[in-house]
C-alpha positions as protocol buffer text, in pm:
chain_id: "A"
residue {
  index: 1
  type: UNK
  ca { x: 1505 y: -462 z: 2276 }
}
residue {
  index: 2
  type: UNK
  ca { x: 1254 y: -367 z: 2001 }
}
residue {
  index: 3
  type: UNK
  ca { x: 1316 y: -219 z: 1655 }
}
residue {
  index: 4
  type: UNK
  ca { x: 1240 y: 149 z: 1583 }
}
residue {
  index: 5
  type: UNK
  ca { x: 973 y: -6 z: 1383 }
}
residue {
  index: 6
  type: UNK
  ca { x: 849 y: -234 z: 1619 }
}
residue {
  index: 7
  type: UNK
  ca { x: 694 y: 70 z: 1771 }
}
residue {
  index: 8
  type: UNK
  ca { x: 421 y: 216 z: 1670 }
}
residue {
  index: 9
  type: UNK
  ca { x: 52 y: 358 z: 1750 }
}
residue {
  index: 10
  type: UNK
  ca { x: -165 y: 244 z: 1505 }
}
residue {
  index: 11
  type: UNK
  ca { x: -111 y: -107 z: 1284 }
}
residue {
  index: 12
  type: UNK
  ca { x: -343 y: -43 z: 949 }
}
residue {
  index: 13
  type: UNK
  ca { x: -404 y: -325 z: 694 }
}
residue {
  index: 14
  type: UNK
  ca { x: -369 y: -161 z: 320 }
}
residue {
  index: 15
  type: UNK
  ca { x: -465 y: -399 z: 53 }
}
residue {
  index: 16
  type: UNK
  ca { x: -389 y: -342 z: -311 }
}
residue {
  index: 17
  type: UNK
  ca { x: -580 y: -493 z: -581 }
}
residue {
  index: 18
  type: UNK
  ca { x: -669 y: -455 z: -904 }
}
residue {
  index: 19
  type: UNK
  ca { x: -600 y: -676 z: -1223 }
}
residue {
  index: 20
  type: UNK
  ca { x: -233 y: -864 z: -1313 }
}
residue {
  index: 21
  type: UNK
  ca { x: -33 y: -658 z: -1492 }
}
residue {
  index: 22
  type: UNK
  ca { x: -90 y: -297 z: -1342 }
}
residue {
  index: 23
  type: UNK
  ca { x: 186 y: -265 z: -1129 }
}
residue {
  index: 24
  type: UNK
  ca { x: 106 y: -372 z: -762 }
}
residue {
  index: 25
  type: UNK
  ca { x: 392 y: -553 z: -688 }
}
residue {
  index: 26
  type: UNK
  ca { x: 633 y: -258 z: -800 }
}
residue {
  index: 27
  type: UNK
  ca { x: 447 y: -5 z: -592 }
}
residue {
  index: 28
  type: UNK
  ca { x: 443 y: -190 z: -323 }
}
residue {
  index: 29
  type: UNK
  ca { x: 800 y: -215 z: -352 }
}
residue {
  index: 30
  type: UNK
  ca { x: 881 y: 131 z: -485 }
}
residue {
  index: 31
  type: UNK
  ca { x: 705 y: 239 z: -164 }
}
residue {
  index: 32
  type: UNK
  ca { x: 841 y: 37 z: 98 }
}
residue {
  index: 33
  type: UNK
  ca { x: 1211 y: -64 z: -26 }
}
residue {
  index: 34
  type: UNK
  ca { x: 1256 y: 232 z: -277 }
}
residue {
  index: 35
  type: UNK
  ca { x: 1280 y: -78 z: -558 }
}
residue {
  index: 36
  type: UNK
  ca { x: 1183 y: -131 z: -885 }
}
residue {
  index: 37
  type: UNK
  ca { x: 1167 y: -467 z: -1119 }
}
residue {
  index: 38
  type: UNK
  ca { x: 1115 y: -406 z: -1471 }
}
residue {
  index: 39
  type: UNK
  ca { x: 1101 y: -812 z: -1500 }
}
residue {
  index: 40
  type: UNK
  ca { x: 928 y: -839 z: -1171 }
}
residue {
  index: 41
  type: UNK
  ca { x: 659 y: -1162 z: -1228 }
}
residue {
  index: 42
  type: UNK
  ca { x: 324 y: -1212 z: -1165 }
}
residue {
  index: 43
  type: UNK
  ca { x: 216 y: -1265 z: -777 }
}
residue {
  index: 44
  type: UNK
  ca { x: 59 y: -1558 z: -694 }
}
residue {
  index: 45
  type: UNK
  ca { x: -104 y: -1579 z: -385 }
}
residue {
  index: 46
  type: UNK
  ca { x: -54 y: -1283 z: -141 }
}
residue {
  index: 47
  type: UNK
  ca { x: 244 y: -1058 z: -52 }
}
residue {
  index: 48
  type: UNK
  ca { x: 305 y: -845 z: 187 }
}
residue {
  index: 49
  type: UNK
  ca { x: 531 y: -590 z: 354 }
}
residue {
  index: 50
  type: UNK
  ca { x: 548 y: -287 z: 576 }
}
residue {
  index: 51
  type: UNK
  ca { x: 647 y: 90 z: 650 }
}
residue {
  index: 52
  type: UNK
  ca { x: 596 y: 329 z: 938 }
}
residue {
  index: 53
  type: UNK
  ca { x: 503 y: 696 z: 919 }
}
residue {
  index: 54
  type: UNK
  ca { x: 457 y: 948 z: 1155 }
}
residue {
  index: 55
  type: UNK
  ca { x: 83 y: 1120 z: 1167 }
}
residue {
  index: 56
  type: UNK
  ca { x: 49 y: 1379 z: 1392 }
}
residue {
  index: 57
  type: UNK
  ca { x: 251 y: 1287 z: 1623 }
}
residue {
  index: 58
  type: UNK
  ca { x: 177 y: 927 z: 1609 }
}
residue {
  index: 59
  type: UNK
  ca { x: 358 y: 657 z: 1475 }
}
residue {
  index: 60
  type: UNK
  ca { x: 140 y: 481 z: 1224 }
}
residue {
  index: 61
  type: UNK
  ca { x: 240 y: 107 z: 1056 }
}
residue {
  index: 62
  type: UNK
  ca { x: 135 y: 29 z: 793 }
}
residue {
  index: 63
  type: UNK
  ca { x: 109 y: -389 z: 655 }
}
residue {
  index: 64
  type: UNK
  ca { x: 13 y: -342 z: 298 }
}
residue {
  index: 65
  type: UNK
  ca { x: -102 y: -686 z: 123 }
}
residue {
  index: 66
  type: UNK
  ca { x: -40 y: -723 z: -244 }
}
residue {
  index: 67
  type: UNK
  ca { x: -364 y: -948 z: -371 }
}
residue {
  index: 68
  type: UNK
  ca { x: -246 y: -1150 z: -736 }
}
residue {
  index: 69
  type: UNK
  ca { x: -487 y: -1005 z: -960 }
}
residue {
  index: 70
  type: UNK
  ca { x: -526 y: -1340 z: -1136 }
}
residue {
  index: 71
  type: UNK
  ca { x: -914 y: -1460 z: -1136 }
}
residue {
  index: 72
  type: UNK
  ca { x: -761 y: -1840 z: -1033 }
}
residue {
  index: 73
  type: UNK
  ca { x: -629 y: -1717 z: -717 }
}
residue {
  index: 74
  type: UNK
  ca { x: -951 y: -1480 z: -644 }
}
residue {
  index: 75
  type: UNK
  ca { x: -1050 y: -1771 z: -410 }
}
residue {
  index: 76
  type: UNK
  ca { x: -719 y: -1713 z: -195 }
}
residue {
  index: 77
  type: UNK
  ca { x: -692 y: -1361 z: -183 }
}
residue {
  index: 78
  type: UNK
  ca { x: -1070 y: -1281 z: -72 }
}
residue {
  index: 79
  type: UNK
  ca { x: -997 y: -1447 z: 246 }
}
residue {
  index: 80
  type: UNK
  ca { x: -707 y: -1172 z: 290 }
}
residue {
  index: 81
  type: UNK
  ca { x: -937 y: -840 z: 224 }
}
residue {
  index: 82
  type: UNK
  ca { x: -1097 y: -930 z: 640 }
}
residue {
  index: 83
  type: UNK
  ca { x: -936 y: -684 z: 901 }
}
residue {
  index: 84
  type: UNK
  ca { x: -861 y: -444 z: 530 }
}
residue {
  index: 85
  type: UNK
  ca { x: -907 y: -40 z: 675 }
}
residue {
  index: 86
  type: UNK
  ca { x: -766 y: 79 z: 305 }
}
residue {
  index: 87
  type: UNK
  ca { x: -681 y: -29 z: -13 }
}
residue {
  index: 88
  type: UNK
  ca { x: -530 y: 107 z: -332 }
}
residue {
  index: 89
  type: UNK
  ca { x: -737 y: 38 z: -625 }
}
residue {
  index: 90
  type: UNK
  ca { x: -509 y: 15 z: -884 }
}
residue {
  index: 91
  type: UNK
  ca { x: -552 y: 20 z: -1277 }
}
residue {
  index: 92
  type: UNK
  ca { x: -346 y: 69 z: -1611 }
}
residue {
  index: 93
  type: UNK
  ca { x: -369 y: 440 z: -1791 }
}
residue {
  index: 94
  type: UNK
  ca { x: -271 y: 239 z: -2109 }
}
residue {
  index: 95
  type: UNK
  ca { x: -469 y: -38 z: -2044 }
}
residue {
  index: 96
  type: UNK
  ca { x: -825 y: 58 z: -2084 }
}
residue {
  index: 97
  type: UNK
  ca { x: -957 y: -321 z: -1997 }
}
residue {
  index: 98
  type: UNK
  ca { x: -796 y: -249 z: -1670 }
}
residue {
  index: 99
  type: UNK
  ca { x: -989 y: 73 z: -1571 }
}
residue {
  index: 100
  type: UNK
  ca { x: -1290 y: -125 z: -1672 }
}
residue {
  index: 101
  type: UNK
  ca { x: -1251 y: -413 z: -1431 }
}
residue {
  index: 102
  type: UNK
  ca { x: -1197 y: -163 z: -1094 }
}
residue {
  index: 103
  type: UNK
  ca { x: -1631 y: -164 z: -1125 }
}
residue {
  index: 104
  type: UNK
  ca { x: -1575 y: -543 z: -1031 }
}
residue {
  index: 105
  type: UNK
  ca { x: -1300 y: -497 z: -799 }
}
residue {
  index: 106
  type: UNK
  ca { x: -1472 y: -222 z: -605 }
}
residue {
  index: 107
  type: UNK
  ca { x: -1796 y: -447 z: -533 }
}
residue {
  index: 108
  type: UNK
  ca { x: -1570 y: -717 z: -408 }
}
residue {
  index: 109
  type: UNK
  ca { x: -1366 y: -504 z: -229 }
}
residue {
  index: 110
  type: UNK
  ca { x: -1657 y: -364 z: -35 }
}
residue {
  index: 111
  type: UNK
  ca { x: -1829 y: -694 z: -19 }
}
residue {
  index: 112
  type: UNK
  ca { x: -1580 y: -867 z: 194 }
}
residue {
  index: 113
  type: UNK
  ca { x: -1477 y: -518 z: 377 }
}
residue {
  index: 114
  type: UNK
  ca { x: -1645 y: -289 z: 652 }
}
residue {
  index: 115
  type: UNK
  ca { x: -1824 y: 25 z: 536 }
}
residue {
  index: 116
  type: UNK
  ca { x: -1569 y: 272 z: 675 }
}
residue {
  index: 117
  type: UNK
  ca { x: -1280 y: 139 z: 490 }
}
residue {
  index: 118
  type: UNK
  ca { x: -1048 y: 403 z: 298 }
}
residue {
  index: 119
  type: UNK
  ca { x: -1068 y: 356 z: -121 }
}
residue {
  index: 120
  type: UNK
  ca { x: -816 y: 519 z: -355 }
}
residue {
  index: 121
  type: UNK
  ca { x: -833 y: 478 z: -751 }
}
residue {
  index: 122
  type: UNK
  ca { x: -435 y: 455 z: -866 }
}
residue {
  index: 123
  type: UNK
  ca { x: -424 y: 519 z: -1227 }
}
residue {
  index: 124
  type: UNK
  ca { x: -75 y: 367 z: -1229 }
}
residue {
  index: 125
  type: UNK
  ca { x: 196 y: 419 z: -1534 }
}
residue {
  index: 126
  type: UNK
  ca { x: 193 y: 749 z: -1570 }
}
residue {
  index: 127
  type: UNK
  ca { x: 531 y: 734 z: -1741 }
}
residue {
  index: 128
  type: UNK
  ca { x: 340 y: 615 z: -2045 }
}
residue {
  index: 129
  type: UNK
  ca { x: 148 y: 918 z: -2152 }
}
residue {
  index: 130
  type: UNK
  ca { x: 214 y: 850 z: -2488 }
}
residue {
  index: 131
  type: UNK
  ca { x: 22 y: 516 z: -2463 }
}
residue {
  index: 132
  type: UNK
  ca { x: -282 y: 642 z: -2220 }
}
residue {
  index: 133
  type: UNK
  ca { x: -652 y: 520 z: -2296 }
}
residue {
  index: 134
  type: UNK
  ca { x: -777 y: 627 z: -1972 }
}
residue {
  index: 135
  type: UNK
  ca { x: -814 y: 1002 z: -1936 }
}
residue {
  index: 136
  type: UNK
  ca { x: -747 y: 1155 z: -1622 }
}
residue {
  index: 137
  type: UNK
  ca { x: -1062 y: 1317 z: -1619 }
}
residue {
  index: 138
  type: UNK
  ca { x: -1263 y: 1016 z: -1685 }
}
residue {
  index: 139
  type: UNK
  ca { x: -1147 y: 832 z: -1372 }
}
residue {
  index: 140
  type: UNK
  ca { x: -1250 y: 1130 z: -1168 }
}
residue {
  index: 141
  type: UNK
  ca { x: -1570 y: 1150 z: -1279 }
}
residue {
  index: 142
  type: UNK
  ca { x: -1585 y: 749 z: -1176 }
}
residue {
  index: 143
  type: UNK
  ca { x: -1399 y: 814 z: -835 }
}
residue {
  index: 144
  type: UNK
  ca { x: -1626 y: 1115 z: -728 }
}
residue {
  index: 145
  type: UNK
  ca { x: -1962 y: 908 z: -831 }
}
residue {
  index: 146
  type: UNK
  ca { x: -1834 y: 601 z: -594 }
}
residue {
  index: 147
  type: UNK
  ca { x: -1664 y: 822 z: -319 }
}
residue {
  index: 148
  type: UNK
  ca { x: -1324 y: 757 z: -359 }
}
residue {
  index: 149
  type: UNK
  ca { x: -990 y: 966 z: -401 }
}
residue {
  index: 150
  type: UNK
  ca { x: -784 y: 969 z: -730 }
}
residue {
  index: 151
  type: UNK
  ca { x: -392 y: 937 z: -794 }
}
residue {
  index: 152
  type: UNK
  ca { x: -196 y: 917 z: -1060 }
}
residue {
  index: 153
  type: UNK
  ca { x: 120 y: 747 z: -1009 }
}
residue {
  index: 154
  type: UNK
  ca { x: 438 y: 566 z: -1157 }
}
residue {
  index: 155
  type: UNK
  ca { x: 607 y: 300 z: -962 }
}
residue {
  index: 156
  type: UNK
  ca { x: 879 y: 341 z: -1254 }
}
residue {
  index: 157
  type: UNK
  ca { x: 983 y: 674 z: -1196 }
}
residue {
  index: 158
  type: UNK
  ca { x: 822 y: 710 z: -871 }
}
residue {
  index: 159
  type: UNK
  ca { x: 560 y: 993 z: -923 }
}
residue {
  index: 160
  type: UNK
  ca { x: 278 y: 1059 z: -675 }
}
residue {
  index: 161
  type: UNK
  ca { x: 400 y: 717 z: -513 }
}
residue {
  index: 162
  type: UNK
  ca { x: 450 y: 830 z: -188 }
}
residue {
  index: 163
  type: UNK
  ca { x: 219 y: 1114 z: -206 }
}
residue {
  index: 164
  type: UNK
  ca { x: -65 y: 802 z: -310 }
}
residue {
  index: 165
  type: UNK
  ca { x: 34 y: 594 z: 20 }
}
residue {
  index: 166
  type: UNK
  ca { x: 76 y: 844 z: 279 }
}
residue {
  index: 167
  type: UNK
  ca { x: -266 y: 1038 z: 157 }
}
residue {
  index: 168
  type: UNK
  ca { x: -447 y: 671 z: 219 }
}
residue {
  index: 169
  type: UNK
  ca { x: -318 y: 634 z: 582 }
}
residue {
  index: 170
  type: UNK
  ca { x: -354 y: 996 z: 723 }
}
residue {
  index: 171
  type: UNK
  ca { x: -726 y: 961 z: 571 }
}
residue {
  index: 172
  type: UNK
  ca { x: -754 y: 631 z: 734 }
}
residue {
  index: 173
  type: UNK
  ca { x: -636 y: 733 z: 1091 }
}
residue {
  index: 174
  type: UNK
  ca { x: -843 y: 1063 z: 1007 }
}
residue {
  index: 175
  type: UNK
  ca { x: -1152 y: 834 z: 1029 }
}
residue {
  index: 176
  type: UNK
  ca { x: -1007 y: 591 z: 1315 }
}
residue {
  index: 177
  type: UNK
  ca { x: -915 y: 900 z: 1560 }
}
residue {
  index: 178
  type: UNK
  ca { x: -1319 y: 996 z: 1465 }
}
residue {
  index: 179
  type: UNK
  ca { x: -1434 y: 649 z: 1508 }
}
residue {
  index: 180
  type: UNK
  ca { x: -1234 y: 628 z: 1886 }
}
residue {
  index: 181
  type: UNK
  ca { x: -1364 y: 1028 z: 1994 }
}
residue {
  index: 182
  type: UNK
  ca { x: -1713 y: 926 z: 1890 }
}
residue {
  index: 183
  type: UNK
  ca { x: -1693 y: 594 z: 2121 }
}
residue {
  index: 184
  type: UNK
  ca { x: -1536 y: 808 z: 2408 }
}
residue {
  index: 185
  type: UNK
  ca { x: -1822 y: 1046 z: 2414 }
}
residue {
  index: 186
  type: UNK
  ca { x: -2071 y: 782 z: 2355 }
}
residue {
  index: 187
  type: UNK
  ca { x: -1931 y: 616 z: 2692 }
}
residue {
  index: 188
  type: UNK
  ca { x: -1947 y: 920 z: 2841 }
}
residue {
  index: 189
  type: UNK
  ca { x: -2279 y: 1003 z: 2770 }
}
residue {
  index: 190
  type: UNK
  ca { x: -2411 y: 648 z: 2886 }
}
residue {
  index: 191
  type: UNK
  ca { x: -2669 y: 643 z: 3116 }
}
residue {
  index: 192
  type: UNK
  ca { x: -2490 y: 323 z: 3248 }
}
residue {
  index: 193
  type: UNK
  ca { x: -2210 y: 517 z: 3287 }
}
residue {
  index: 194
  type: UNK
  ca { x: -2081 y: 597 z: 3639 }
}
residue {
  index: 195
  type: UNK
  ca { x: -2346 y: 373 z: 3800 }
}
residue {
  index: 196
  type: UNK
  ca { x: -2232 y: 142 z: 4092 }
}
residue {
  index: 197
  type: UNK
  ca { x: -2538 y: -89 z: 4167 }
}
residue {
  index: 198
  type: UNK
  ca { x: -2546 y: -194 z: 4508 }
}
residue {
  index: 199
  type: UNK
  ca { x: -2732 y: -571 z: 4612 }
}
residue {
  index: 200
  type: UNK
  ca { x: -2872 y: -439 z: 4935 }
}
residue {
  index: 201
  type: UNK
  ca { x: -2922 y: -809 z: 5174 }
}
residue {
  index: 202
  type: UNK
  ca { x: -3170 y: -913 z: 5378 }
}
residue {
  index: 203
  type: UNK
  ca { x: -3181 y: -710 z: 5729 }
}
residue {
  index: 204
  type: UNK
  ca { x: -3086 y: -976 z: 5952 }
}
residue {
  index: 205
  type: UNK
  ca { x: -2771 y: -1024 z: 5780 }
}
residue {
  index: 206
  type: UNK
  ca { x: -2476 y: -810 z: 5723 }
}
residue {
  index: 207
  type: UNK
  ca { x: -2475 y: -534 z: 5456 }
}
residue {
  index: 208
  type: UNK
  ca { x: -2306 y: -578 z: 5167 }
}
residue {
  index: 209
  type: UNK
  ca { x: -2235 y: -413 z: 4847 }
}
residue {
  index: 210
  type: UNK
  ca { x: -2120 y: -532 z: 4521 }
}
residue {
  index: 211
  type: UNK
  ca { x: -2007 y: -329 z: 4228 }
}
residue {
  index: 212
  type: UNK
  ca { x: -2048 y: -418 z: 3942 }
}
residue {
  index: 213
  type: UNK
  ca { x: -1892 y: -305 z: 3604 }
}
């Protein structure tokens, strides 16, 4: 017999990337395990683990990939964005080098990535207000020049956590329910559509017809 969560509707690829240090790992884990490691290590390689939601009415899984932010394992991890409908784009509010780098992981992210993937900026640690280089207001201007969504979240105290991860799926099966009603009225608009062609045989033989799809 299957799991509860074997079952589900839609299966959605999340990657999370942004530079070492930010706090992938813990949201990932904050998210899907309710955990948090204030010694948790760097990632190397890839990560990755899951959660299912319900979006109206449908059962939506989620595999969310945590990418090591190191430059050395770039190489490994770019292999992983392929088959990526969303991604968190994570950064540092105290780490201002951090905010600066998303530029460079946005072009990557959309270079190895289909057009219609979901983007949201994570301005992550907001626990450390006291520390913040990164204003709030600043990353929206950035996030509504480039199209994305912005959160501000702590995997520490769990702020806007949730709220971050279930706004990214029910925006990407937002665009995947669009994607599948365009390509039903697309097929039934077809002039193909409906259409049984018939390979009418020479007269002294028997008539037969063949359908064809």
């Amino acid at each position: 017999m299957c799991s509860r969560d074997d079952k589900y509707d839609y299966l959605f690829k999340v990657v999370l990337i942004g530079d070492s240090g930010v706090g992938k790992s813990n949201l990932l884990s904050r998210y899907t395990r309710n955990e948090f490691n204030s010694e948790s290590k760097s990632t190397i390689g890839v990560e990755f683990a899951t959660r299912s939601i319900q979006v109206d009415s449908r059962t939506v899984k989620a595999q969310i990939w945590d990418t090591a932010g190191q430059e050395r394992y770039r190489a490994i991890t770019s292999a992983y964005y392929r088959g990526a409908v969303g991604a968190l784009l994570v950064y540092d509010i105290a780490k201002h080098r951090t905010y600066e780098n998303v530029v460079r992981w946005l072009n990557e992210l959309r270079d190895h990535t289909d057009s219609s993937i979901v983007i949201m900026l994570v301005g992550n640690k907001s626990d450390l207000q006291h520390l913040r280089v990164v204003s709030t207001d600043e990353a929206g201007a950035f996030a509504e020049k480039n199209g994305l969504s912005l959160v501000e979240t702590s995997a520490l105290d769990s702020t806007n956590v949730v709220t971050a991860f279930h706004s990214l799926l029910t925006e990407i099966h937002c665009v995947v329910s669009q994607k599948t009603m365009s390509d039903r009225r697309g097929n039934e608009v077809s002039p193909n559509n409906n259409v049984v062609k018939i390979q009418v045989q020479p007269t002294e033989n028997t008539p037969k017809t063949q359908c064809c799809k």
